[in-house]
C-alpha positions as CSV (number, residue, x, y, z in Angstrom):
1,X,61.3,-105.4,7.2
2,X,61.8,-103.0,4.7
3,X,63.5,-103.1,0.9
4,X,66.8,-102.6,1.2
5,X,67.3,-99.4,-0.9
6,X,64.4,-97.8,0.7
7,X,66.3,-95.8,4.1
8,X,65.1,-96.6,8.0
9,X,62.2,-95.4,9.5
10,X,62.4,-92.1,11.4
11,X,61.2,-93.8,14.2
12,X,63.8,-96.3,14.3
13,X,67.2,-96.3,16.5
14,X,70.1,-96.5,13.6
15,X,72.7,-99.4,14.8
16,X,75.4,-99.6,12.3
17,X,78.8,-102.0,12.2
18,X,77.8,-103.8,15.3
19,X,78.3,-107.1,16.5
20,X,76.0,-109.4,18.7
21,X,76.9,-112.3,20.6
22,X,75.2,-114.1,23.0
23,X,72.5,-111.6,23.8
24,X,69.1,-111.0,22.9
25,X,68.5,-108.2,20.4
26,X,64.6,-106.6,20.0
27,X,64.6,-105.5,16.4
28,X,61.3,-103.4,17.2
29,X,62.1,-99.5,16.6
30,X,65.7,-100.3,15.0
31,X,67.5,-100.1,11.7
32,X,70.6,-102.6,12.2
33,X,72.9,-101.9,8.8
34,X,75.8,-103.9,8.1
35,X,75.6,-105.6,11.9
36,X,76.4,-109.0,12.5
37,X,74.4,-111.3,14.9
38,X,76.2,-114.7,16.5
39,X,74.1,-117.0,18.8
40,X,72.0,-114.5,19.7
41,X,68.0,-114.5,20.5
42,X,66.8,-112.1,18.5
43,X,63.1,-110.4,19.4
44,X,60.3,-109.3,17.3
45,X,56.9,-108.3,18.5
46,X,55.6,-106.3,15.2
47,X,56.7,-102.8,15.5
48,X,58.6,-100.6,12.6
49,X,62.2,-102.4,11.9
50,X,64.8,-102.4,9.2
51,X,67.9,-104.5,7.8
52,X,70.5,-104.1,5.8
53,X,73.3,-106.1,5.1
54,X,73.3,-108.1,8.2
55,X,74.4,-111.3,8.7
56,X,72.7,-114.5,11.0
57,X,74.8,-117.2,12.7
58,X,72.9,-120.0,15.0
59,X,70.4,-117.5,16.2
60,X,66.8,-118.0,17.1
61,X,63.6,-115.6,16.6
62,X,61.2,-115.2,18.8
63,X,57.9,-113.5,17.6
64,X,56.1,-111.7,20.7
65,X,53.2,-109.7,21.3
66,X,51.7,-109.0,17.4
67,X,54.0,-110.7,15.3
68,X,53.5,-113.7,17.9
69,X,49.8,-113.3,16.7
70,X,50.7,-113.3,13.2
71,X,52.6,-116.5,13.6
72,X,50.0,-118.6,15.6
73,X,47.4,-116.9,12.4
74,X,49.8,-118.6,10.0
75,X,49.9,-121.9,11.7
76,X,46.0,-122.1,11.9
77,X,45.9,-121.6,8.1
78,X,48.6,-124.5,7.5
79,X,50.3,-126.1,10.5
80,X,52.8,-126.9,8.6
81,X,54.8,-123.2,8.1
82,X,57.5,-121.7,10.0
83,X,58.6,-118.4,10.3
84,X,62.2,-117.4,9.3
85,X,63.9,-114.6,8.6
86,X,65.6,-114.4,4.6
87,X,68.7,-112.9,3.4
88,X,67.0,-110.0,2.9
89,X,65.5,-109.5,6.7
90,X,61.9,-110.4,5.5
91,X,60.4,-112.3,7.7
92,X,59.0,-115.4,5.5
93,X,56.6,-118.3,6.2
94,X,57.9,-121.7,4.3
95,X,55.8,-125.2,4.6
96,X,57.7,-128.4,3.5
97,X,58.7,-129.0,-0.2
C-alpha cells in the first residue's frame, strides 16, 4: 500500500466514496479513497494498490497468488505472525506481545 500523501498509481482503477457490503473486493489494480468496507472479503494477490481514508468493519483478507507467497514466507520465519491490514492500509505482520 502506498503513503497516504503520495497519489494512486496510474495503473490503478480510482474508486472513491464507495461503500462495500457483503461482497468480496480485489484491491489488486485499485486506489479505494475515502470508501468504506462492511463484512466484506477483501482480496489481495500482490499487485499495485492504494488506500486512503478507508474504513474496515468485520472483514477478512485473503492473500492469493504472491502476497499468499509472502504470507506462508512470513510464517516459515516465525509461525507465530499474522497478516493484517493497519489504519493506514499497510499490510503488517504482528507476532504475540
Amino acid at each position: 500500500m502506498a503513503d497516504p500523501d503520495v497519489p494512486p498509481p496510474a495503473a490503478c482503477r480510482v474508486v472513491r466514496d464507495a461503500e462495500f457490503t457483503g461482497e468480496t473486493v480485489v484491491l489488486d489494480y485499485h486506489a479505494y479513497i475515502n470508501c468504506k468496507f462492511t463484512d466484506c472479503r477483501v482480496v489481495y494477490g500482490g499487485g499495485l494498490t492504494y488506500m486512503k481514508g478507508c474504513h474496515h468493519k468485520h472483514c477478512s483478507y485473503n492473500f492469493v497468488d504472491a502476497a499468499g507467497r509472502a504470507v506462508v514466507l512470513m510464517r516459515s520465519l516465525d509461525p507465530r505472525l499474522s497478516p493484517s491490514i493497519d489504519e493506514h492500509g499497510n499490510i503488517v505482520f504482528r507476532g504475540p506481545p
